[in-house]
N, C-alpha and C positions, 0 to 999 in steps of 0.2 A: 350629667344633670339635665341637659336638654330634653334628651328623650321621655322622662314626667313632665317637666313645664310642657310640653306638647299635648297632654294628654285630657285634658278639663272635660268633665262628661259632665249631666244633667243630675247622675246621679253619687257624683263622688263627693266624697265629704270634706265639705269646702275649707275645714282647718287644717284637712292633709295637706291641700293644694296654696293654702297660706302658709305652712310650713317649706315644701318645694319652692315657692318664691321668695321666702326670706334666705333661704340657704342660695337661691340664685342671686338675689340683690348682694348677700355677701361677699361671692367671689368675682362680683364686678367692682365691687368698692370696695370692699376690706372690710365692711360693717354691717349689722345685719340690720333691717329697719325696725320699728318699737313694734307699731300696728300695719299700716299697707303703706307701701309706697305710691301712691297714684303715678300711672304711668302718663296720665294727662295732665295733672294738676302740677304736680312733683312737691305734692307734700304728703308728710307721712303723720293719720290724724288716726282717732280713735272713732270711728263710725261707721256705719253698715255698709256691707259688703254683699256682692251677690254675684252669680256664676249668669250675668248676660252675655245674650248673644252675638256675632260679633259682626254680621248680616242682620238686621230686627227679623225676625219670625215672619214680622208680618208682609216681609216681603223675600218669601222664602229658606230665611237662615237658619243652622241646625247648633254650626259649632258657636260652644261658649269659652270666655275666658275669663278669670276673676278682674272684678271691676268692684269701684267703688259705687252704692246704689243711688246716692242722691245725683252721680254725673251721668249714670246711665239711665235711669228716669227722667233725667233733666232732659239729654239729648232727643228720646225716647220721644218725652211729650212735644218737644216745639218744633223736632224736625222729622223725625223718622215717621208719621201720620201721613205729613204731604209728600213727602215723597212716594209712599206705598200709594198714595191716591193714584201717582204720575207714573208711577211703573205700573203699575196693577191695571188703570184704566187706562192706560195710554196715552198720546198724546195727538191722535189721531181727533180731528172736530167732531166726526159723527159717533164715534164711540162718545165722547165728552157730553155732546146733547142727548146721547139716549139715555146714560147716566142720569143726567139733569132733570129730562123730563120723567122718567120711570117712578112710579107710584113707591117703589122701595128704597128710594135713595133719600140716605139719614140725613138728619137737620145738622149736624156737625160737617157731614163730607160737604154738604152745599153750598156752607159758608166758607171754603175754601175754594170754589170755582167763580169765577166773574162770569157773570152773563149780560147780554144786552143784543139790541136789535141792531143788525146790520140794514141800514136803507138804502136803497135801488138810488143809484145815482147822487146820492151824499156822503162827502167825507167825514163822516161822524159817526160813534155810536152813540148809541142810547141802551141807557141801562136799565137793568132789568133787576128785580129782586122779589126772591120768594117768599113767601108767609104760606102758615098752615090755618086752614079753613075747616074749622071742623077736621070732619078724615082727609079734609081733600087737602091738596097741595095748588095754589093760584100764585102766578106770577101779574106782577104790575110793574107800572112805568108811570112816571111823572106825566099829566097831562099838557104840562109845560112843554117837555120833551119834545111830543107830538107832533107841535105848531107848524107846518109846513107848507103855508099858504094854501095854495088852491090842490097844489100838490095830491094824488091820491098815494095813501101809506103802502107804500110794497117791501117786505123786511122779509130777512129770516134769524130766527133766534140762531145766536152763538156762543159759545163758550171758551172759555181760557181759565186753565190754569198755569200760573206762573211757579213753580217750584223747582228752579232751576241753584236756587242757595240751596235750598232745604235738598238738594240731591247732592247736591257739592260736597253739603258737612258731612252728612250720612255716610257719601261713599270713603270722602276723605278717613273718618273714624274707622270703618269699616276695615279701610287697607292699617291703618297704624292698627287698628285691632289685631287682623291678623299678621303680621312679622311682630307684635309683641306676643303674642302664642307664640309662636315658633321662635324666636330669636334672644326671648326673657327680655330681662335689663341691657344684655349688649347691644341691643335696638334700640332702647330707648335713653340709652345714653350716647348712641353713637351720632352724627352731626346730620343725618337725614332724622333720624326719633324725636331727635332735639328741636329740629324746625317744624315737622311735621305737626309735632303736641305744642309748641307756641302757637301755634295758628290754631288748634281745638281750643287750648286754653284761654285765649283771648275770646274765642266764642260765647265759650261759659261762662268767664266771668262777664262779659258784655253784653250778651244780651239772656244767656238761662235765670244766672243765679240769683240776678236783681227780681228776677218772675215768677220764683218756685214759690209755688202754694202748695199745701196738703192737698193731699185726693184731686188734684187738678182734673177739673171732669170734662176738659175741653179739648185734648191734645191737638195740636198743632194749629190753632187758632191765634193771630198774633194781630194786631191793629195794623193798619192800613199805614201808619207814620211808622213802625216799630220793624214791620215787612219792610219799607222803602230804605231803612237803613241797612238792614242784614242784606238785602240784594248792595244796596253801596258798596259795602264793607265787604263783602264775596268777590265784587268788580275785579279786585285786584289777582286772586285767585282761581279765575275763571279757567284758566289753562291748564289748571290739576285734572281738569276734566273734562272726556270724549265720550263721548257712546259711539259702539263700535257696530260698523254695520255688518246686518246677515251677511253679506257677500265675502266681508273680510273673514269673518268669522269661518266661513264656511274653507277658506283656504289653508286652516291651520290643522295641526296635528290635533289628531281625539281627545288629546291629554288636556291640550290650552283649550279648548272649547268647554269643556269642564269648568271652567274658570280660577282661577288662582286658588279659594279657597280649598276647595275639593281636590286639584292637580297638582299643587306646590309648584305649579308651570306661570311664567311669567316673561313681562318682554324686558331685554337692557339695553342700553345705550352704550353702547365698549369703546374705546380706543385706545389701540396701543394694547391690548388686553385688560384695561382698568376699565370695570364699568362705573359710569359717572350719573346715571340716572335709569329707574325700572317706571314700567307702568303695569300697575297688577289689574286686573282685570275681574272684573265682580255680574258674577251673573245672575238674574232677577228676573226667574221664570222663563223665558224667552226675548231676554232682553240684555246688550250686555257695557258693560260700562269700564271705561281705562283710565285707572288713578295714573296720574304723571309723579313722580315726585324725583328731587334729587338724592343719589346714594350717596354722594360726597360732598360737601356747598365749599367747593373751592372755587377757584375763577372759572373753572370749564362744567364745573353744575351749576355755577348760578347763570351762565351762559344758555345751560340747557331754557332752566326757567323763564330768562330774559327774552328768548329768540323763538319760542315755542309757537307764538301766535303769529309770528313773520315767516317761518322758515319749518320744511320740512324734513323733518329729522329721521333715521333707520334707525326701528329697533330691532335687533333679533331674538329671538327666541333662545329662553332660559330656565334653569330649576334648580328651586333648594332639593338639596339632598336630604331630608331629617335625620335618615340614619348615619350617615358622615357627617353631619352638619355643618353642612357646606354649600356652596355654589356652584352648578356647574353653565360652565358657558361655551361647550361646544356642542350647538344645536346643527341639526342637520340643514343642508344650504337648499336655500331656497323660502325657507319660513322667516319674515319679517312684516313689517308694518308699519309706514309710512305715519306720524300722528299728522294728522288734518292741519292744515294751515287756517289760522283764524281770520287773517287778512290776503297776505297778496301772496299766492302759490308761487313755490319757488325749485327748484330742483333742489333733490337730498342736499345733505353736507355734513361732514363728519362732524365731533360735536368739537375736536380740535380746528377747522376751521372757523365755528362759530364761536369759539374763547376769543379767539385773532378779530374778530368784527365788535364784541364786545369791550376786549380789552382797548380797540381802538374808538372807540367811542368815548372811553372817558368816564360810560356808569358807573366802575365798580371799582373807581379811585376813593371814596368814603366807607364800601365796604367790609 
């Protein structure tokens, strides 16, 4: 059965592929679903359907897989925009101000960038906002702002975009996207699918579905109070996600450099031969990104999660097989990768060590 659910093209005809996954939902559960079963939501409704992407297009992605269309429009519109801003323009300042200032850059992509004046010898910004003047594009600044006694003005325009949620959600969905291609319902019922889609699902219902409008003609625009909470509410989740540098990049086999999508290559976490956590790896032009997530949330995966941002962990190098449908986890030695310590660098430790530091701590007594 796997080998169709694998197969979702642009142009197959999406009731075959609704057929394929009611016959797949059945031999995970005994029952077949009425209409879809959403693999994010985990209900099963009567409402439109469409074969999206499972990377957005617009930041390079080709494969699709059937989804329901109000989640994937949803996601589409509030996150997937800023983020293609932040991969596609970079995150580099001067690329950010050429953007900025270039006579071709859209009233929509603008108002996603924060600008303001850096001053020579003051710790503050000043902000900066643009308006269209006729053809022209003019930036301004509060006069107020200005006031710097005798002071003469010496600045340079800067820029910030802050879309480090909206790359979070993207990439998080991106990865449950693809292992539920490849893996159907026994991914999304298994206890990583499970946590993985709680944490979309709270998204959607918390900050999309309260916002969906028809023809929503603004994507990824969200107010300044509405932003400050989806970054809150990400806080905790920050750990799902690295960007991987060229240098590591460049140390891995042809296959992972590919990135997960396209290679069915991926890193895990093993011990003892159980692996306990993968990070799939999403690649965005010349850019590339490592989903963390746990394959098992026992004490020694929620270990992995709890310790991620203290302790540096080995993953080694892994691959689904689609034709065996399976795992394989004897990568040749020497291919691993360290994930980045968020606070205080530590030497590796197996991820059985780090159960023994959690369990002794007392977190995961409520559990």
């Amino acid at each position: 059965m796997m080998e169709h659910v694998n197969k979702l093209t642009a142009r197959e005809p999406l009731g075959l592929k609704l057929e394929q996954y009611k016959s797949d939902f059945r031999s995970v559960t005994g029952e077949p679903f009425k209409y879809f079963f959403c693999p994010i939501l985990h209900v099963d409704e009567d409402i439109g359907l469409t074969k999206g992407h499972i990377v957005p297009a617009s930041l390079g992605g080709g494969q699709r897989v059937l989804q329901r269309r109000d989640v994937d429009n949803g996601f589409g519109s509030f996150f997937e925009a800023e983020s293609a801003d932040a991969v596609t323009q970079g995150l580099q300042r001067d690329d950010l101000v050429d953007r900025v200032l270039s006579d071709s850059a859209d009233s929509d992509g603008l108002q996603r960038f924060r600008q303001w004046l850096e001053v020579e010898g003051e710790d503050r910004r000043i902000p900066v906002r643009s308006i269209q003047v006729d053809c022209d594009k003019e930036f301004v600044v509060l006069k107020s702002d200005l006031q710097l006694g005798e002071k003469t003005l010496a600045a340079r325009f800067a820029v910030e975009l802050d879309a480090r949620s909206s790359i979070l959600i993207t990439c998080l969905r991106a990865s449950f996207l693809y292992w539920f291609k490849q893996l159907g319902y026994r991914y999304v019922f298994s206890n990583e699918g499970i946590f993985v889609a709680s944490v979309l699902r709270l998204v959607y219902k918390r900050f999309i579905q309260p916002r969906q409008r028809p023809n929503r003609k603004k994507p990824g625009l969200m107010s300044q109070d509405v932003k400050a909470e989806v970054n809150e509410f990400c806080l905790q989740f920050a750990n799902f996600l690295r960007p991987v540098p060229h240098e590591t990049v460049n140390s891995w086999p042809p296959e992972l450099r590919k990135g997960t999508i396209d290679s069915n290559w991926f890193l895990a976490l093993i011990d003892g031969g159980q692996p306990y956590g993968r990070i799939t790896i999403l690649k965005f032009g010349n850019e590339f990104c490592g989903v963390l997530t746990p394959m098992i949330t026992d004490a020694r995966g929620w270990a992995l999660l709890d310790l991620a941002a203290n302790l540096h962990l080995e993953f080694t190098v892994a691959k689904w097989n689609a034709n065996k449908a399976q795992y394989e986890f004897s990568p040749p030695a020497g291919n691993s990768l360290i994930w980045p310590s968020a606070k205080d660098p530590t030497q590796p430790i197996s991820i059985h060590e780090a159960a023994k530091l959690v369990l002794a701590s007392g977190r995961l007594k409520n559990a």
